[in-house]
Residue, then its C-alpha position, 0 to 999 in steps of 0.5 A: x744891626x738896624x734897629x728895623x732888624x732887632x725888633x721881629x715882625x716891628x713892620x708887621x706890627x706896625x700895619x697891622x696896629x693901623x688898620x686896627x686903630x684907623x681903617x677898621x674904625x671907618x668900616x665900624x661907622x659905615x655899620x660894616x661888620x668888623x670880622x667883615x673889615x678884619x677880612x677885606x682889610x687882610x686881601x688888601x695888604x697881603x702878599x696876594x694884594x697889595x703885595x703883587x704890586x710891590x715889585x713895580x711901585x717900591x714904596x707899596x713894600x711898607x704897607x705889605x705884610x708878606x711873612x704870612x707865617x709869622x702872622x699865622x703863628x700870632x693869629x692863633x692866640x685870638x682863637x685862643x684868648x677868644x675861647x679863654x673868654x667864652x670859658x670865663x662867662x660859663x661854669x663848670x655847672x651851666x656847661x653841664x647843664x648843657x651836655x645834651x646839645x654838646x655831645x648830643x647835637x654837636x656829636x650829631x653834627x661833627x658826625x653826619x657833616x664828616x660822613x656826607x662830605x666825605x662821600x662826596x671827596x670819594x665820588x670825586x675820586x679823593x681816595x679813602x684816607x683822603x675823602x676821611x680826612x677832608x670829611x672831618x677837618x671840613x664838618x668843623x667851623x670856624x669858633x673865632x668868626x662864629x663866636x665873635x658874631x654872636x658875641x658882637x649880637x649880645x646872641x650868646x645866651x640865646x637859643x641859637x646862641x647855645x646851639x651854636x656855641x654847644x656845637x663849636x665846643x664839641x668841634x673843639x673836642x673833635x680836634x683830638x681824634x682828627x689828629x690823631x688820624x692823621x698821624x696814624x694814616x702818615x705814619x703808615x703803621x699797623x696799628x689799629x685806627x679804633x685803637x688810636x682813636x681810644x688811645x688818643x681820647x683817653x689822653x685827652x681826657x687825662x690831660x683835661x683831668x689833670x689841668x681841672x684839678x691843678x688849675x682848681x689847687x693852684x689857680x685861687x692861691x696864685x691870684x690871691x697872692x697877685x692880687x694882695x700885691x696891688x699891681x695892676x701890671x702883675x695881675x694882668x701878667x698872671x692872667x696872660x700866664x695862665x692863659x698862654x701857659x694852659x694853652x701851651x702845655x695842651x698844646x705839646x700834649x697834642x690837644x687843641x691849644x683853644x681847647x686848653x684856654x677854654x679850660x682855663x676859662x671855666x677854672x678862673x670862672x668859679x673864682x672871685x677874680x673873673x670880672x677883672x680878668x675878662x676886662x683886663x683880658x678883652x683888649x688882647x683878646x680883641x686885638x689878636x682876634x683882628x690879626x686872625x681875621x686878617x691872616x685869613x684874607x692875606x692867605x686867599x690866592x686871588x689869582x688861583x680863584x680866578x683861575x678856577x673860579x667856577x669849581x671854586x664858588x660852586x665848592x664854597x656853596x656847595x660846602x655851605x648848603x650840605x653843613x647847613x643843611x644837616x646842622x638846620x635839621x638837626x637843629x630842629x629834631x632838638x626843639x629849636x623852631x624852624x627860624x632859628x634852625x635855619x639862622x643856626x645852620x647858615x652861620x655854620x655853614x663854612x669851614x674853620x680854621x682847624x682845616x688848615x691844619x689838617x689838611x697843611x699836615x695831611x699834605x705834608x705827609x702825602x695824604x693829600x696832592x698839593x693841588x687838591x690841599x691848595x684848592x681845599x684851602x681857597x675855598x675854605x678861607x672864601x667861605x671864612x670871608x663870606x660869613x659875616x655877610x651870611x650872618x647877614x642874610x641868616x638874621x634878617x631871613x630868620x626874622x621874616x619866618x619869624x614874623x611870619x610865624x607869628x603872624x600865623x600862629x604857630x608861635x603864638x604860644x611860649x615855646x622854650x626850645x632845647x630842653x632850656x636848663x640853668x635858665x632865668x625865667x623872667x615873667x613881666x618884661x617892661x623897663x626892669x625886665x628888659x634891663x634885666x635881660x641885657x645884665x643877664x645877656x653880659x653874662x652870656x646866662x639864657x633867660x626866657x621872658x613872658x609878658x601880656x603887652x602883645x605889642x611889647x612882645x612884637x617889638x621885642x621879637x624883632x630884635x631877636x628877643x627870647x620874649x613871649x607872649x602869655x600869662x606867666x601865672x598859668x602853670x601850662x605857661x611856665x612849664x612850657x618856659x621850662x621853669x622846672x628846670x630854670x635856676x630862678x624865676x624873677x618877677x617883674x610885674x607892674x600889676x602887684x596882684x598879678x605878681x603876688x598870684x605868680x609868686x604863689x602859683x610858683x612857690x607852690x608847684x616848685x617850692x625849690x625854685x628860687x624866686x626874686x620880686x619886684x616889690x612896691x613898697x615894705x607891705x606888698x614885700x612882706x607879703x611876697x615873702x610870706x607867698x613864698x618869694x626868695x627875695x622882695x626887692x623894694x623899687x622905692x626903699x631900695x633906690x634910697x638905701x642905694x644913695x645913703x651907702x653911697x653917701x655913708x661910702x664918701x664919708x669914708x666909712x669902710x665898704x663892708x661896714x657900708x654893706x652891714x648897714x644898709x643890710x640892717x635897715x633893711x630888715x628893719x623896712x621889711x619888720x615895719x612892713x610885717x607889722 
């Protein structure tokens, strides 16, 4: 046996790590986008590409991957470490915080989009079980292109990253009732469609119940056991365990397998371990997600479209104006401005992965002709393609009405969409605020922030900011800045009576909220601290205290004794700064 022969899919393999390591990157400098390169680069070596040249030019079947099957089945473990991440950066607590937009817009959305899609399958003479079947696998999107957008913007904890998100999440969710449709119009039986479906959601949720309290038992002890082993080797294989091995037990339970990373995401979140999880994680995660995209542009027939390329573009938007046309107007009746309605609304415009096996298995069974399956799935796989290039169009069209908005003052005043809960509310966003924004977007948490610099707050909006023009010491602004349901106020002034006049205003209609202050000196923080501040952060005691633990640490003084140190001097500026 060769050595070709003993290594599975070691040419696949090999193609694939070469456009991920040398053509992608070039795509990268030109400032195209890499779900974009992912998708062109998959057309172009796949069988339909490349592969239709083979049987002239031979040496062509060495950059060829042909078993798109066998891709396919790799594939899906991007989706999967992609929804590991996304439940790594939440918690149980800001997933709650979120129910609204999650079985409130995203049940809307599933909903409406399945029925109207699915009327239209009917009056193209679908059949009932048909016209049910395309409407639901259609109304999903595609999590692993939409969330690595937003993900590659820093957009997660923004509002259109949150309804996006919810809306995705719930879709996820809808996986289980679909299949289970499925299965009951194949198998033919007497059995009540409302019954199933109440059948198939509670095991959904006994699943779910049971891998929460399991993962809560198990997962701390398994990772302190790893971790006190100090091997890097072994805690990244008891990540990949968790992961793979969460997902593949949902998975023969009949669930989504993403939908099982998810869970095992936001058990490991509330543990000590996430941050080295999720940069040990990042490389697999990015590396399957690439081969996702890429079996998505292996899979598009181009000689199919062009065969039919007229009812092919007008289904691919047609398909895009009546999901994004209900997802924008839903958006909007959930508080989102018009802009990022409509940015919300073209970035979920296609169809998603999910269609593939729905609608490969409505074939399998007899629900669906093989030709209407084999067209449904070109125009979905076109729309996946598109995408990247709508998000495009989306950003800079929902940028121009934002402008315009501005410009005409129906968004001059602070306007904190989605009923915001869980969110830090930043009020002065110069140099800290603003470096406190991005540590608060690589945490995917949401922030609203409020400053007096018009000019600042321009340049702000035109990078899609959440940053508003206002007086964060009015009660009117902060309300509006939803800071009655914020998890923190922080304030970052440069101007310390304006600061110090927040800091009272706050504590004194909200004296729960947790407030964080920029701090000039110890005098101007103990006075915070007697207003009400949680914590004064002295910017010219703290850089110094910084260095000496740093200094104290090269010594060889143990961290801990470091931490007990610093924090007892400390008090000791604060006491000097009382007296």
């Amino acid at each position: 046996m060769s050595n070709h022969a003993a290594i599975p899919y070691l040419q696949e393999i090999v193609v694939f790590l070469v456009a991920a390591g040398i053509i992608v990157p070039v795509f990268h400098r030109l400032r195209v986008s890499p779900v974009l390169g992912y998708l062109a680069i998959g057309g172009i070596i796949g069988p339909f590409g490349l592969g239709l040249f083979v049987d002239k030019i031979g040496w062509l079947s060495y950059a060829v991957i042909s078993d798109i099957e066998g891709v396919h089945a790799l594939a899906e473990l991007g989706v999967v470490f992609l929804l590991f991440m996304i439940g790594l950066e939440l918690s149980l607590d800001r997933l709650w915080s979120m129910r609204r937009l999650v079985f409130g817009l995203g049940s809307a959305q599933v909903g409406l989009t399945a029925a109207a899609l699915g009327a239209v399958a009917w009056v193209l003479d679908a059949g009932a079980q048909a016209s049910i079947l395309l409407g639901a696998s259609l109304a999903l999107s595609s999590t692993a292109i939409v969330m690595q957008i937003l993900v590659e913007r820093r957009a997660l904890g923004t509002p259109l990253g949150q309804a996006s998100f919810s809306i995705l999440l719930l879709q996820d969710l809808a996986v289980v009732p679909i299949l289970f449709t499925v299965g009951v119009f194949g198998a033919k039986t007497e059995q009540s469609i409302g019954l199933a479906l109440v059948i198939a959601v509670g095991k959904a949720l006994a699943i779910m119940i049971a891998i929460y309290i399991g993962g809560r038992v198990a997962l701390r002890p398994l990772f302190n056991l790893v971790a006190h082993a100090r091997s890097i080797e072994m805690f990244v294989a008891a990540a990949l365990l968790v992961v793979i091995g969460t997902s593949a037990l949902v998975g023969a339970a009949g669930l989504s397998m993403a939908l099982g990373a998810f869970l095992a995401g936001l058990l490991l979140a509330e543990t000590e371990y996430r941050h080295e999880i999720n940069v040990d994680i990042e490389p697999f995660k990015g590396l399957f997600l690439g081969l996702f995209f890429m079996s998505v542009g292996m899979g598009i027939d181009y000689r199919a479209v062009g065969e039919q390329v007229v009812w092919i573009v007008a289904a691919v938007v047609g398909l895009f104006v009546v999901k994004s046309t209900i997802a924008t107007g839903l958006c909007l009746a959930f508080g989102l401005p018009r802009y990022t309605s409509l940015e919300a609304g073209l970035l979920l415009g296609q169809g998603g992965e999910f269609a593939f096996v729905v609608v490969g298995l409505a074939a399998t069974l007899g629900l669906l002709p093989p030709e209407i399956g084999q067209f449904v799935l070109i125009v979905v796989s076109l729309a996946m393609v598109a995408t990247p290039l709508v998000a495009i169009a989306a950003n800079r069209l929902a940028a121009t009405l934002e402008r315009r908005a501005l410009a005409a003052g129906q968004e001059a005043g602070l306007s904190a969409p989605l009923d915001l809960e869980g969110h830090v509310v930043i009020a002065g966003f110069g140099r800290v605020g603003r470096t406190l924004g991005q540590l608060l977007d690589d945490e995917a948490i949401p922030y609203v922030a409020v400053d007096l610099d018009a000019s600042a707050v321009a340049e702000n909006r035109r990078e899609r900011l959440p940053v508003y023009y206002g007086d964060a010491s009015r009660l009117e602004i902060l309300r509006r800045a939803r800071v009655d349901t914020a998890r923190a106020l922080v304030v970052t002034m440069d101007n310390t009576v304006a600061g110090e006049h927040v800091v009272r205003v706050v504590h004194g209609e909200w004296p729960h909220l947790p407030i964080y202050a920029r701090a000039r000196d110890a005098v101007h923080a103990a006075r915070l601290l007697e207003l009400g501040a949680t914590e004064a952060i002295l910017e010219t005691i703290e850089a110094s205290l910084q260095l000496g633990g740093r200094v104290l640490e090269g010594t060889g003084m143990p961290m801990e004794a470091v931490q007990r140190r610093i924090s007892a001097q400390r008090e000791i500026e604060l006491a000097a700064g009382r007296r």
